[in-house]
C-alpha positions in Angstrom: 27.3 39.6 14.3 30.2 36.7 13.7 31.5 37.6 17.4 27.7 37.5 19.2 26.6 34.3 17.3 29.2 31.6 16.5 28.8 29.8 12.9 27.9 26.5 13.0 29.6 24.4 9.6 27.5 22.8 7.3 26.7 19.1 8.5 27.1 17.8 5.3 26.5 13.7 4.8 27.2 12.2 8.3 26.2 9.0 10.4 22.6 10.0 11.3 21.2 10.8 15.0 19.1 7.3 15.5 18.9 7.2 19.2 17.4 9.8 21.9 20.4 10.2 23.8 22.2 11.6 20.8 19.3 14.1 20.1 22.0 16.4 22.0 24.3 17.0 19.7 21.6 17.8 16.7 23.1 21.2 15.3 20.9 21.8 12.7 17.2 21.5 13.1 14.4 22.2 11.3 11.1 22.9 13.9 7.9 22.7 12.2 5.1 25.1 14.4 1.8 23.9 13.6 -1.8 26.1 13.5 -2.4 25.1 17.0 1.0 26.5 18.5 1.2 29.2 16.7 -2.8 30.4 17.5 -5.5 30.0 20.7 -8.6 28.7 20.0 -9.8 32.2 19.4 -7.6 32.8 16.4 -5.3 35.4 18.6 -1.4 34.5 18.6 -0.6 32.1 21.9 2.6 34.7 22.9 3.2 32.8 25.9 3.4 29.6 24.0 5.3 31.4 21.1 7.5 33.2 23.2 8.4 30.4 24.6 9.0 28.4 21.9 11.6 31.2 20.8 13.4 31.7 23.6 14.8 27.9 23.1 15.4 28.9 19.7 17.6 31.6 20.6 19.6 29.1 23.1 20.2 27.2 20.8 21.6 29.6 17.9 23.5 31.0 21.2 25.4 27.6 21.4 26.1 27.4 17.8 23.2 25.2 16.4 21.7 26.5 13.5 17.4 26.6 14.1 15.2 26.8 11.0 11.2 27.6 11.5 8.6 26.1 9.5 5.3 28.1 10.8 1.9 28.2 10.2 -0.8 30.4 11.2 -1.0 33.0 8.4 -4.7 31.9 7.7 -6.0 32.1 11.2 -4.2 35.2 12.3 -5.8 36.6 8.8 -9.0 35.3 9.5 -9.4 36.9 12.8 -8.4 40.0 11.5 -10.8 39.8 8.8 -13.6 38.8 11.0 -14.2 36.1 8.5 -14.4 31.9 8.6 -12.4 31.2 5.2 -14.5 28.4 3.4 -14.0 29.7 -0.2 -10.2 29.9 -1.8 -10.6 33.8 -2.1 -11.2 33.8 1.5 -8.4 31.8 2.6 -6.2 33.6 0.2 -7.0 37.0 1.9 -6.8 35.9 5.2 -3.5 34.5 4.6 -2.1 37.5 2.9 -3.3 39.5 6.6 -2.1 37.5 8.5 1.5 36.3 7.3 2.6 39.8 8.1 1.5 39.5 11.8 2.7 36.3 11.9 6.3 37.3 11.1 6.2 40.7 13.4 5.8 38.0 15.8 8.9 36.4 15.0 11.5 39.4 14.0 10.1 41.1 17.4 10.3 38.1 19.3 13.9 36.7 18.3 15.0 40.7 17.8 14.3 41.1 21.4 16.3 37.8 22.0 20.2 38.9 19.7 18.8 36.9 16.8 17.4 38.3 13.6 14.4 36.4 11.7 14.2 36.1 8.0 10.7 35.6 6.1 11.0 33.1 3.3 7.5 32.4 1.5 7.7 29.4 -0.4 5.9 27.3 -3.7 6.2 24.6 -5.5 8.2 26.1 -8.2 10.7 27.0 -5.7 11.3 23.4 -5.4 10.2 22.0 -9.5 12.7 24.7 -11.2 16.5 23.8 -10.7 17.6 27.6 -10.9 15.3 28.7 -7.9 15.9 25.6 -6.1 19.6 26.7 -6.3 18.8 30.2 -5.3 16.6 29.0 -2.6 19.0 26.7 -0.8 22.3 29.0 -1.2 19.8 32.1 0.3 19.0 29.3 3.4 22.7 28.9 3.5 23.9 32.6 3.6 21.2 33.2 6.4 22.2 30.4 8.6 25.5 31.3 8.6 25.0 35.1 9.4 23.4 33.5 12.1 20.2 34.3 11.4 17.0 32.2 12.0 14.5 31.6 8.9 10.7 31.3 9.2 9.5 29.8 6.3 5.9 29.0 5.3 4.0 28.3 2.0 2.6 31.4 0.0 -0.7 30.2 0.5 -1.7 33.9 -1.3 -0.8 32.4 -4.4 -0.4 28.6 -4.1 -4.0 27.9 -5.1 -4.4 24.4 -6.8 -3.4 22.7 -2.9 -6.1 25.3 -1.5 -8.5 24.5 -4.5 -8.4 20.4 -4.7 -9.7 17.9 -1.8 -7.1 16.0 -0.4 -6.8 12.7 -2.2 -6.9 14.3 -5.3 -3.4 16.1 -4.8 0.1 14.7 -6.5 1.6 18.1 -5.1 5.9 18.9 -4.0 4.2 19.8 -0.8 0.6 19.9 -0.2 0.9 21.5 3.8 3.7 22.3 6.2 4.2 19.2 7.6 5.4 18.0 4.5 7.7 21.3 3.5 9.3 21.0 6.3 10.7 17.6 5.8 11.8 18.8 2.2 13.3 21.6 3.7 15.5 19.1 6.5 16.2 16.8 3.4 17.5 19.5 1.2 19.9 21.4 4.3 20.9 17.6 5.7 19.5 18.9 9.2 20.6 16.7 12.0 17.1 16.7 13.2 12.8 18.0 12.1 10.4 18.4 15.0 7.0 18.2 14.2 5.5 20.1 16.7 1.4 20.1 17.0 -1.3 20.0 19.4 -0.6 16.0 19.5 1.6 14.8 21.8 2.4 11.4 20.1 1.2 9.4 18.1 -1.2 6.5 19.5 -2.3 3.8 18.3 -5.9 5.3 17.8 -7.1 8.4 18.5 -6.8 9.2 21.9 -9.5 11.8 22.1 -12.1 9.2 21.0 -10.6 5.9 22.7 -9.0 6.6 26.6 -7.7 2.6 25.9 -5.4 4.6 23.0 -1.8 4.0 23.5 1.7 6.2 22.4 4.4 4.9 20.6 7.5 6.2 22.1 10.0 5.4 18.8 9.6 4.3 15.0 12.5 2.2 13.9 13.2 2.9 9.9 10.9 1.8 7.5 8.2 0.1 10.1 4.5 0.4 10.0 3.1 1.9 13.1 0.0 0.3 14.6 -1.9 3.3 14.4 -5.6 4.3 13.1 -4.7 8.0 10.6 -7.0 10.3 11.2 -7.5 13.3 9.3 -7.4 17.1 9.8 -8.4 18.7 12.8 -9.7 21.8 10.5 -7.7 24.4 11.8 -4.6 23.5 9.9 -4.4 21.5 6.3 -2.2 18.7 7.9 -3.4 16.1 9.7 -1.6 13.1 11.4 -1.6 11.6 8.1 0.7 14.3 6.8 2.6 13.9 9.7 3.4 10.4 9.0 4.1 11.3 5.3 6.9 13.8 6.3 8.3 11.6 8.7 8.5 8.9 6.6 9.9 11.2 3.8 12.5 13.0 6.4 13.5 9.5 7.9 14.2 8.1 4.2 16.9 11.0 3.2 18.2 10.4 6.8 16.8 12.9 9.1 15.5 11.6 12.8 12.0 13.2 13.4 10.1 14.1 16.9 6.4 14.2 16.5 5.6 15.9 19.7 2.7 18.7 21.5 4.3 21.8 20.6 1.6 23.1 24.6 4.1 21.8 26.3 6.1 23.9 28.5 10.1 23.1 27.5 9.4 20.5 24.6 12.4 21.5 22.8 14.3 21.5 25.6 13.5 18.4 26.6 13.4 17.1 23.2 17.6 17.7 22.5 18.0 16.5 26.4 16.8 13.2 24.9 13.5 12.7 27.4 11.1 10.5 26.2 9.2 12.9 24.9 6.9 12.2 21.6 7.5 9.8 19.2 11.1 9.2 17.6 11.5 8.2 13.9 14.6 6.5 13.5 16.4 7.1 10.2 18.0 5.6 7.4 20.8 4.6 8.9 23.1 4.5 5.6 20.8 7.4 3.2 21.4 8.1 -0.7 22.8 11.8 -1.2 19.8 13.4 -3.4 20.5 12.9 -7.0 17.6 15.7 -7.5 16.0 19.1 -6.4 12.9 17.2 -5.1 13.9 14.5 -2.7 10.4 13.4 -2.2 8.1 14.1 -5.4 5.8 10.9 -4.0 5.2 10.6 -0.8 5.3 6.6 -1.2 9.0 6.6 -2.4 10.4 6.5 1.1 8.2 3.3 1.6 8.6 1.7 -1.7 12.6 2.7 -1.6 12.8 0.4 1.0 11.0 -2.3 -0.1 13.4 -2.3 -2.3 16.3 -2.9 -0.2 14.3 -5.0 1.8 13.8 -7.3 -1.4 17.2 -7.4 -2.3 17.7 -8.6 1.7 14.9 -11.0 1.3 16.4 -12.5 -2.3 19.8 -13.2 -0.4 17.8 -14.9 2.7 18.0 -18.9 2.7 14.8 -20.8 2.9 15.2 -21.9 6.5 15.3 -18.0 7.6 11.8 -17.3 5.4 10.1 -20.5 6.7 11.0 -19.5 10.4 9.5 -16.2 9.6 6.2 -17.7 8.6 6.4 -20.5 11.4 6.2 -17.1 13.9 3.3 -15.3 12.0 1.5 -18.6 12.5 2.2 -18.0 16.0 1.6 -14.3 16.6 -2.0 -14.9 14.7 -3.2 -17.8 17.7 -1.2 -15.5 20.1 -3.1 -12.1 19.4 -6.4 -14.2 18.1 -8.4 -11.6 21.1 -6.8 -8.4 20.1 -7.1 -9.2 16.0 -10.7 -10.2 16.8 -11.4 -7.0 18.7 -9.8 -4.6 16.1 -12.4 -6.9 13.4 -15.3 -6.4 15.5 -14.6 -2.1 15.6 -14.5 -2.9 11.3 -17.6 -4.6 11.8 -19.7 -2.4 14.1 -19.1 0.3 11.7 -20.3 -1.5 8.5 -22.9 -3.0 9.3 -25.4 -0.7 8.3 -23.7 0.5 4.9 -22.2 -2.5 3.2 -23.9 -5.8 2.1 -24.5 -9.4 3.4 -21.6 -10.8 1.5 -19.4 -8.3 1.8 -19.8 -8.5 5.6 -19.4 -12.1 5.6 -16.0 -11.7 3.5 -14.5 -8.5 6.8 -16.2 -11.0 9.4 -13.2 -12.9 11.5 -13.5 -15.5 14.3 -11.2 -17.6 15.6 -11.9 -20.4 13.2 -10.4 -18.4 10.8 -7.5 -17.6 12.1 -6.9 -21.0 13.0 -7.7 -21.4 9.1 -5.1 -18.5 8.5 -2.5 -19.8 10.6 -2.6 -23.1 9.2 -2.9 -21.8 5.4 0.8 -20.0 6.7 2.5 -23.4 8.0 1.0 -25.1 4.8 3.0 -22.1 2.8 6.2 -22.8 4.8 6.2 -26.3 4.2 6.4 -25.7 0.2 9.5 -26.3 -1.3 11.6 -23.5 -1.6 11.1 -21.8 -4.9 14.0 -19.7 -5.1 17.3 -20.3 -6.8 16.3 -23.7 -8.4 18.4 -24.1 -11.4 15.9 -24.7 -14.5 18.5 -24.9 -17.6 21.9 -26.7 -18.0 23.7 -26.0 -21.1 26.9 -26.1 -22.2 27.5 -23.6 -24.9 31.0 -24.7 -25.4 33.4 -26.6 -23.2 34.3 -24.6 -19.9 31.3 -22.3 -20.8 28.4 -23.2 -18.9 24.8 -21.4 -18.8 22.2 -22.0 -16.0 19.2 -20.7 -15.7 17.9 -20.0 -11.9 14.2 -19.0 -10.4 14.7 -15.3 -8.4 11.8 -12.9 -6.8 10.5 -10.5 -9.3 11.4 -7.9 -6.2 8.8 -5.4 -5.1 5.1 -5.7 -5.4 1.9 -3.3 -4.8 -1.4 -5.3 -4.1 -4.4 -3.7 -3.8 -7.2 -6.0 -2.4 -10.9 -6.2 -1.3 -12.4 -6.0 2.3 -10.8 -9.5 2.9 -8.7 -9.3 6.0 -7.1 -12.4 5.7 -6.2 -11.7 2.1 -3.4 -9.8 3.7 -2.1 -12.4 5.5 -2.0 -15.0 2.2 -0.5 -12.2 0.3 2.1 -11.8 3.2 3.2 -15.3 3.7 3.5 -15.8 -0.5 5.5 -12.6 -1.1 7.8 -13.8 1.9 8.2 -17.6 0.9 9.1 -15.7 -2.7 11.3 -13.4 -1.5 9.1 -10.6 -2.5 9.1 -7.5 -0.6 4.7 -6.6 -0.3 3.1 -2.7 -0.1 -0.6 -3.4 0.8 -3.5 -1.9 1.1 -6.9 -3.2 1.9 -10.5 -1.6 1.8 -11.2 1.1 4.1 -14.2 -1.1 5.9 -11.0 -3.5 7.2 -8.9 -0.8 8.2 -8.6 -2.3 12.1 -8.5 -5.8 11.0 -5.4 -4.8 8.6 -3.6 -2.9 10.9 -3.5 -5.9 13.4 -2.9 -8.2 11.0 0.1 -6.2 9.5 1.7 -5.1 12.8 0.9 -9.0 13.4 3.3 -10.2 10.1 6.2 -7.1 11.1 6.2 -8.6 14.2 7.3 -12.0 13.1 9.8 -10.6 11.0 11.3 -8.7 13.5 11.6 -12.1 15.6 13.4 -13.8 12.9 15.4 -10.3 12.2 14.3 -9.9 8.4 13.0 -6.0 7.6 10.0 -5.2 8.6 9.7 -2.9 5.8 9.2 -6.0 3.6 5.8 -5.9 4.5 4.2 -2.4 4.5 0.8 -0.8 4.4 -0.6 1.9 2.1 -2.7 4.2 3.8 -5.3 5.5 1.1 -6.5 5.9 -2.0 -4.3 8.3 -2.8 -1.1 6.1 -1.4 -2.3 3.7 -4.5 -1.9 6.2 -7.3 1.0 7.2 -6.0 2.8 4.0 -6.0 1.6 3.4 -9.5 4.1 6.3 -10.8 7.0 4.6 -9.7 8.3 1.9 -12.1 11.3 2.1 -10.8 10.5 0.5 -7.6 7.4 -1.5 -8.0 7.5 -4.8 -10.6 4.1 -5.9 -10.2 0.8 -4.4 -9.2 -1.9 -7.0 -8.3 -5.5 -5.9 -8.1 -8.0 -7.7 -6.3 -11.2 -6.1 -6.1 -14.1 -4.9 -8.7 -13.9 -4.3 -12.5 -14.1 -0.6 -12.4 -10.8 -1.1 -9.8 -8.4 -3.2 -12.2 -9.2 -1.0 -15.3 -8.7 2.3 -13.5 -5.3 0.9 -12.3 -4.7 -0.3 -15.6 -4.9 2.7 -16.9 -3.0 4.7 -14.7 0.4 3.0 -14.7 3.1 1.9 -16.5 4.0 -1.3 -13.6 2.6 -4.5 -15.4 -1.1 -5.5 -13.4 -1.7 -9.2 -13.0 -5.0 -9.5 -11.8 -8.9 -10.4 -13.6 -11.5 -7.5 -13.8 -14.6 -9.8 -13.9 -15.7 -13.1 -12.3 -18.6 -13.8 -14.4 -18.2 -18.2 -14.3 -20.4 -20.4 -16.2 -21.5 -24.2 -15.5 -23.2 -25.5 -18.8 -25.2 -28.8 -17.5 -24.5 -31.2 -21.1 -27.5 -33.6 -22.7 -25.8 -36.4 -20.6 -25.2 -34.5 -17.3 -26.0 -37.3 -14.0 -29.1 -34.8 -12.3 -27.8 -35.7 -8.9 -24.5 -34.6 -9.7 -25.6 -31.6 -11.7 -27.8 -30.4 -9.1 -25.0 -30.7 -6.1 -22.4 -28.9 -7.9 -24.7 -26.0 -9.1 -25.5 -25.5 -5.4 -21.8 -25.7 -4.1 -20.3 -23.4 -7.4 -23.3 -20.8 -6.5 -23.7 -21.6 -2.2 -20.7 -22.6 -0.8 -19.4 -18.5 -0.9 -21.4 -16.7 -3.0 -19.2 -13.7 -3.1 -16.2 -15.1 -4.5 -15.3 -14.6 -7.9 -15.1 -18.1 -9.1 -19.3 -18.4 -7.8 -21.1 -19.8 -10.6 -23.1 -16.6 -12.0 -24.9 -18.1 -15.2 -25.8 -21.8 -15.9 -26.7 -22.9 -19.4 -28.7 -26.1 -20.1 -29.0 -28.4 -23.1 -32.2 -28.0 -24.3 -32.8 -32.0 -24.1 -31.9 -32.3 -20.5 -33.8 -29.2 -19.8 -36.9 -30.9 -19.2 -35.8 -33.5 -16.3 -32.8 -31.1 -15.1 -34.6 -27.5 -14.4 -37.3 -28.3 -12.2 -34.9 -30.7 -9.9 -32.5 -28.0 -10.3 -35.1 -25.0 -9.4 -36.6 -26.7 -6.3 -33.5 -27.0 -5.3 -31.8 -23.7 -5.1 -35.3 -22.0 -3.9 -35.2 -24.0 -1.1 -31.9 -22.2 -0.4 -33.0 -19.4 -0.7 -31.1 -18.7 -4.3 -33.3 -16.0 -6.8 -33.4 -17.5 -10.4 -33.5 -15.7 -13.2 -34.7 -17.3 -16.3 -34.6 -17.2 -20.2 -38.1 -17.7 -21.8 -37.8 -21.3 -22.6 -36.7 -22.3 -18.6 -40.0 -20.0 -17.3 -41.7 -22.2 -19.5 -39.9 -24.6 -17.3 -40.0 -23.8 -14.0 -43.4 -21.8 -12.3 -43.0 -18.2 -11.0 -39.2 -17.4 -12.8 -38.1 -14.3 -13.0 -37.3 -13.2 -16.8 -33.6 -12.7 -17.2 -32.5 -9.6 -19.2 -29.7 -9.1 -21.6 -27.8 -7.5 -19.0 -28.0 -10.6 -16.7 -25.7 -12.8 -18.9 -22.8 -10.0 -18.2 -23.4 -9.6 -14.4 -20.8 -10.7 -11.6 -23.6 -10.7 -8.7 -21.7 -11.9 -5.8 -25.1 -12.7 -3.7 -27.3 -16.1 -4.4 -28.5 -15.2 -7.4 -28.2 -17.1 -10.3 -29.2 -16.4 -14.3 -30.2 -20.3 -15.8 -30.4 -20.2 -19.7 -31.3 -23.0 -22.2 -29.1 -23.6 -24.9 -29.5 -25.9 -27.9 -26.4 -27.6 -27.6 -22.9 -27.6 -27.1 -22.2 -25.5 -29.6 -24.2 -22.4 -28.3 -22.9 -22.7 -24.8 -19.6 -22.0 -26.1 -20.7 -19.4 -28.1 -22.3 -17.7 -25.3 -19.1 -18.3 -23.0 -17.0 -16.8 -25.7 -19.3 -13.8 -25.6 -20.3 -13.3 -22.0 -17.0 -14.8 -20.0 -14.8 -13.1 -18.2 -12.1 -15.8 -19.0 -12.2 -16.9 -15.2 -13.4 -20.3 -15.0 -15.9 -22.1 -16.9 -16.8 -25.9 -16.1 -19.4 -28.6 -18.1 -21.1 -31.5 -16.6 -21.5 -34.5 -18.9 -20.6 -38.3 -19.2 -19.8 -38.1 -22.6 -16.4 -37.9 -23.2 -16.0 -36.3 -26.8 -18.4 -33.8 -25.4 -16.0 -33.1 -22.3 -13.0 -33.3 -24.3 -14.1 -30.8 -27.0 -15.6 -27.8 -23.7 -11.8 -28.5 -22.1 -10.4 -27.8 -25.3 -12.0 -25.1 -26.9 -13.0 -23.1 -23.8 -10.4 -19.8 -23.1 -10.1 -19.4 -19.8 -8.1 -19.4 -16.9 -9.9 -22.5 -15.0 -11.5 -24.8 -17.5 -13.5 -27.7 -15.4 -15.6 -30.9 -16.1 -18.1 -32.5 -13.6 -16.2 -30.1 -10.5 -17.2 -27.0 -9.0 -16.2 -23.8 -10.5 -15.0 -23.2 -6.8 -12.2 -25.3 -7.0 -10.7 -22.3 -8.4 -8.3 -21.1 -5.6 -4.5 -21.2 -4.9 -4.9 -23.6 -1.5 -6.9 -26.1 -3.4 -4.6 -26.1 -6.1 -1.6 -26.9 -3.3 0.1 -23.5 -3.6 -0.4 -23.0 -0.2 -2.4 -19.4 -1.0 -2.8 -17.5 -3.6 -2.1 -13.8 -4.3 -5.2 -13.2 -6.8 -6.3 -14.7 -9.7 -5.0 -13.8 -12.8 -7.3 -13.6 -16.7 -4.1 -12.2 -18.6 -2.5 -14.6 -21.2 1.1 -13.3 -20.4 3.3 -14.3 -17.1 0.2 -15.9 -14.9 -2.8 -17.4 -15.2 -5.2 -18.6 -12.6 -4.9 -18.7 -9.4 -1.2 -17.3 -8.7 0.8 -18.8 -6.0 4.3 -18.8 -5.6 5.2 -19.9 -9.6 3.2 -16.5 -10.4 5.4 -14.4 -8.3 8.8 -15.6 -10.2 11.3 -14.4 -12.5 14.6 -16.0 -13.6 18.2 -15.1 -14.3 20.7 -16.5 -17.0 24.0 -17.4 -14.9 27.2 -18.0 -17.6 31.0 -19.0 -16.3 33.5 -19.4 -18.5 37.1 -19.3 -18.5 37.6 -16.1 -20.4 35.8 -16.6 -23.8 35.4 -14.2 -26.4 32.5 -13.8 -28.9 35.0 -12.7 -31.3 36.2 -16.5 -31.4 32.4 -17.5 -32.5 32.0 -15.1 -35.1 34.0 -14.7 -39.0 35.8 -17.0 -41.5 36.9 -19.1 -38.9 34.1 -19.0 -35.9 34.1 -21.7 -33.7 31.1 -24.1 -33.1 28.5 -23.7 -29.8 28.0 -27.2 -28.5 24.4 -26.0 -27.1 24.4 -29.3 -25.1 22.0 -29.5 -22.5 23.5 -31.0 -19.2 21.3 -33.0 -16.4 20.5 -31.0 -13.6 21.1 -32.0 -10.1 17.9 -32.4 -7.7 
């Protein structure tokens, strides 16, 4: 066998394939044969298209390259045989126990016929989880490649139930389909190269079989975020082109190249190593890690949040002038592709419309007066002072041993936000001004708005040449909880959304959250409140966006202004169109008001409603804010000053106001340029966090070889612990 089929060495670490034209001299590569190469449309096996597909295997074994198989089709061959359509996990368990035998006839006749022997190996998690048959696993793949045989591996689906069993987002599996094995499989033998081959024959921007205007993407660099709309399963096969991107991702990261290409067409694999254009090519890590573990990949968001990483660490190093320039071009790109961003925001609209509310569609609605609003909020970030490296402390702790303290990035962080499409571009431009690299992820009902606006920000970056992995995008819900079990990578988690959202996150990791669960804000109108003031700024903290979290939700009234303030106040906001809600002593008030319940005092409503209660005095509107706030931001009209004085004082909140709107409560009226969310929490940030909130420090100390032996004993000598001026 050694003299018919020369032995190809073990690559080992190397330089890693990044270009097409050096696809030629992959030797070993892992091709991944999806559902839809493997079987017609009928269920039979395609043996023209198979046969095919082998006889370029066998070339390239011939010429000393070492071919490993990743195949599906055991269920659909199965299936067919059975005369069955597997719904239920019996079913699909049967049908793949049928069919993985005709499945690998296929092979050891197919290669047989061509010199080369084929070698089933069925695979589960465990083979990957337990070190000893991880071991056993790779030295078997090792022995068989250099016999110069060719293994066809697949996943026991007979007996790897719980990825059968659970719906998609709910998996934290090794591997949850074959798209994804196979990457672990090119990570663990340091293949030169993983094809991906499917029924797609790129990946597009959208999906091309429901938008002609679709358009491929030829090559990935490393670490990028691909315009591109993820659809799911096609339901012949458990990976869809979100999988793909998963294992390519996850193959790229440990330094494997990856061609996503149609598996129907005549010669891909030949044209593939003859570096045609042919797919789409993911670049590589350029400089990978050697795995430190059996499972290179347990998350499938470790490739992207390892690179944040070094992207942070790039971005902490990056003077000012570099950062601004890269916000001066997103500014740019977002007037530049104002049609195209509007376009992808009108596809968000047109399919929400009929499912989400008023105010929510307000909050995904774009036009180009808000990008000119976004643009400009990005200059007005650039133009802050540079927050980074600013020395804080001087002090000498002893003569020639000086300690400074200096501001630094806290490094990587994970923000989850509303249906807000130009939230991502404020959290962009303050993570970037901070040094901080950013992994996003929006609501679903932006999911075109986002992905323009991202490839929008990775654009600028490029131009500037900063990583564009500094600024990814999370593709689902299930991306989320993955991130949140790696403390390792991530330093802060920021959730902007509902209260059921921060609390589940809260729960679920270990990263510190910064963020507020509730925006229930208060306005309590004092004895002494001016009526024309009292009136405006009710309308403008309820009116001016009702949706935001710092909307005025409850208003309490002194019971002696109640009289002269109510009705004004009432006539007023019904003839905007605001519902009241009343206790019993304002319906006594006001004609035709609705009776507030217990359950209105604790409501965030986010539409113009508004819950009015009178109180006796000053001292029971603080009670009741102590009881029902959400420590967001509370604010009093009065002229009296002691009365003022004593609500700014005793209030606990994050925003505590008198005679302004609650609204005020935002990172660009507070000159921070933008703000990242606002923040309830007592600890690190609170309010509206802007670039302070998204700081850390370090303690610098030279000396001139001091030893804190000589400070310590009988005969210790003093600290100084002077403080020194520090230079501007």
């Amino acid at each position: 066998m050694s003299d018919q089929h020369p032995t190809a060495v073990s690559s080992g670490r190397k330089t890693p394939i990044q270009t097409r034209p050096e696809l030629s001299r992959a030797r070993r590569i892992v091709i991944k044969l999806g559902t839809q190469v493997v079987v017609d449309a009928e269920g039979r096996p395609a043996l023209g298209r198979l046969y095919g597909l082998m006889e370029a295997v066998a070339a390239m074994a011939a010429r000393g390259c070492q071919p490993v198989l990743v195949s599906s089709g055991a269920v659909g061959l199965g299936a067919r045989r059975l005369g069955i359509h597997p719904r239920e996990l019996a079913d699909k368990q049967a049908s793949a126990a049928v069919g993985q035998g005709e499945l690998m006839s296929l092979y050891q006749d197919g290669l047989g016929r061509l010199g080369f022997p084929a070698a089933q190996v069925l695979l589960t998690e465990d083979d990957f989880a337990d070190p000893t048959r991880h071991a056993n696993l790779k030295r078997t793949l090792e022995t068989l490649l250099s016999l110069g045989t060719v293994p066809v591996l697949n996943e026991n689906d007979t007996v790897s139930t719980l990825e059968l069993e659970r719906p998609a987002e709910d998996r934290t599996p090794i591997f949850s389909d074959n798209d994804h094995l196979s990457a672990l499989v090119a990570a663990h033998l340091d293949a030169d190269l993983l094809v991906l081959l499917s029924d797609v024959t790129a990946l597009h921007t959208r999906n091309p079989g429901l938008d002609p205007t679709a358009e491929p993407i030829l090559d990935v660099p490393y670490a990028s975020q691909p315009p591109v709309e993820v659809q799911g399963s096609n339901g012949r096969g458990r990976g869809g082109m979100a999988s793909k991107l998963t294992a390519a991702r996850l193959a790229a990261a440990q330094g494997v190249p990856v061609v996503m290409a149609s598996g129907l067409m005549p010669q891909v694999l030949e044209r593939i190593l003859a570096g045609d254009p042919v797919g789409t090519l993911f670049a590589p890590n350029p400089d990978p890690a050697a795995p430190s573990h059996p499972i290179l990949a347990d998350n499938p968001v470790r490739p992207l949040a390892q690179a944040a990483r070094e992207a942070s660490r790039r971005l902490a190093v990056t003077d000012g002038a570099t950062r601004n320039h890269a916000l001066a071009a997103l500014a740019d790109v977002l007037l530049r592709k104002t049609h195209r961003i509007l376009a992808a925001n009108e596809r968000d609209l047109d399919a929400a419309v009929s499912h989400i509310s008023n105010s929510a569609y307000q909050r995904l609605r774009l036009d180009e007066a808000k990008l000119r609003e976004m643009a400009a909020g990005v200059r007005a970030v650039a133009a802050l002072p540079d927050p980074l490296h600013h020395v804080q402390l001087r002090r000498s702790l002893d003569e020639g041993l000086e300690l400074t303290r200096v501001s630094c990035p806290l490094g990587v962080l994970g923000v989850v936000f509303e249906s807000r499409p130009d939230a991502l571009i404020q959290i962009s431009a303050l993570a970037l001004k901070s040094g901080n690299a950013v992994l996003l992820k929006g609501g679903h009902e932006a999911l075109h708005s986002n992905a323009a606006l991202l490839s929008a920000v990775q654009e600028a970056l490029q131009a500037v040449g900063l990583p564009v992995a500094a600024v990814q995008g999370l593709e689902d819900r299930a991306s989320v909880e993955a991130l949140l079990s790696l403390p390792e990578l991530v330093d802060l988690v920021i959730p902007r959304g509902s209260n059921a959202l921060v609390k589940r996150i809260q729960s679920a990791t270990r990263i510190p959250v910064l963020g507020h669960a509730e925006g229930i804000c208060h306005m309590y109108l004092d004895a002494t409140a001016d009526p024309t003031m009292a009136v405006a700024l009710v309308r403008d903290a309820k009116l001016q966006y009702p949706s935001a979290c710092n909307a005025v939700e409850t208003v309490l009234v002194h019971a002696a202004a109640a009289p002269r303030l109510l009705p004004l106040l009432a006539a007023d906001l019904r003839s905007h169109q605001v519902e009241l809600r009343g206790c019993a002593q304002c319906q006594a008030l006001v004609p035709d008001l609705a009776a507030a319940t217990a359950e209105d005092w604790d409501t965030e409503y986010g539409e113009p409603i508004l819950a009015i209660k009178v109180v006796r005095d000053l001292d029971e509107a603080l009670a009741h804010i102590r009881h029902h706030g959400s420590g967001h931001t509370e604010a009093i009209v009065t002229e009296d000053p002691a009365a003022a004085a004593r609500f700014l004082a005793e209030v606990d909140a994050a925003g505590v106001y008198h005679n302004a709107s609650t609204r005020f409560a935002d990172g660009f009226r507070y000159g921070f340029g933008a703000e990242v969310g606002i923040s309830t929490g007592r600890i690190h940030a609170r309010g509206p966090v802007g670039l302070e909130g998204l700081l850390s420090h370090r303690y610098l100390l030279r000396g001139q070889g001091q030893r804190v032996a000589d400070y310590a004993g009988p005969s210790a000598r003093p600290f100084l612990h002077r403080d020194l001026p520090i230079e501007s």
